[in-house]
N, C-alpha and C positions, 0 to 999 in steps of 0.2 A: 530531441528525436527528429528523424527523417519521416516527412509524410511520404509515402509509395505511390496510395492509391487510395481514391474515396469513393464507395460504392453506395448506391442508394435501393433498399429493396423494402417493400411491404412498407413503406412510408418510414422510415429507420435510414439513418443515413450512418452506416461504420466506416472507420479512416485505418487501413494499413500503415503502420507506423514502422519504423525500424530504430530501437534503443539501442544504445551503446551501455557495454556492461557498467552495474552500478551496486553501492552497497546500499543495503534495505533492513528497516526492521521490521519482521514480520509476527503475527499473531497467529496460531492456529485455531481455528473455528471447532464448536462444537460436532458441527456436521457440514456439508459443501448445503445445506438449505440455505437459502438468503431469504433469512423470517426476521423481521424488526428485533427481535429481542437476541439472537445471533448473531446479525450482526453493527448492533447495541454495545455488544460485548467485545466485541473485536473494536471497531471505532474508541471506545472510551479507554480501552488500554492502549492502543497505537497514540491515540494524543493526549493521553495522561502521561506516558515517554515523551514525547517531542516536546508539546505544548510546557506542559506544567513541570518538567523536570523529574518527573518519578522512573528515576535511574541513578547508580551508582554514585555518581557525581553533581549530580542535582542541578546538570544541567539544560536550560530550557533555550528550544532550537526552534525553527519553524515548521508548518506542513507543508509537504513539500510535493511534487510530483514526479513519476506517475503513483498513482494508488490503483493498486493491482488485484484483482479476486481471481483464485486460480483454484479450483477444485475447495477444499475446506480450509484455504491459506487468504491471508488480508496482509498485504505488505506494502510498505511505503518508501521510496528511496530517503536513504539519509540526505542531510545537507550536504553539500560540498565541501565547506568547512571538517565535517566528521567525519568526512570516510574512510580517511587514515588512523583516527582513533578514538571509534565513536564510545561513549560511555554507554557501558553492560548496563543491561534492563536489574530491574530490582529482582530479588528472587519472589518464587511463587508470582511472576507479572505473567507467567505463559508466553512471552513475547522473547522471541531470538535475533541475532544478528545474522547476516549470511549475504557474499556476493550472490547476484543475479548475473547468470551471462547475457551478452549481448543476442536481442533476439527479435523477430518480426513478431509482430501481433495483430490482431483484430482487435479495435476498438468502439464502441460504444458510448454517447456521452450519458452522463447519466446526470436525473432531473435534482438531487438533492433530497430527497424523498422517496424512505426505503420501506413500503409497505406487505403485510404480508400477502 
């Protein structure tokens, strides 16, 4: 990514980033709330696909970035290696494949600790 712009307000420091389009696997959330056990459930499918191989192929990638929360969606760029042919999520995983276009955003770091 291209940093823009780094703004600092309310003691929060957000970075204007600009991605280049990419392919992602995403999770859809039970609801857009970001409550520990939502997004529990999103996390542990997105890297049971990457991580541990629970996809078609049984192949096991890395995690990779950005990791993206967008309204009730949790999605993760593929590797580079698979973006030409990533291997299909398992059925019943609720996780989809899908290009991301290229797009500005606001970003936020975040502590690693998702409380409700």
């Amino acid at each position: 990514y291209d940093l823009t712009e780094s703004v600092t307000a309310e003691n929060k420091t957000f970075e204007v980033r600009q991605y280049e389009a990419f392919e992602a696997v995403s999770f859809k959330l039970s609801s857009a709330n970001y409550t520990v056990t939502n997004m529990g459930t999103g996390l542990s499918a997105l890297t049971s696909y990457l991580v541990f191989g629970n996809n078609k192929d049984q192949s096991i990638m890395s995690m990779t970035a950005p990791f993206i929360m967008e309204g009730s969606y949790m999605r993760v760029a593929l590797p580079v290696a698979q973006k030409d042919n990533p291997p299909q999520p398992v059925e019943n995983s609720m996780l989809s494949l899908e290009h991301v276009q290229e797009e500005k955003v606001a970003t936020l770091a975040f502590p690693g600790i998702c409380t409700d």
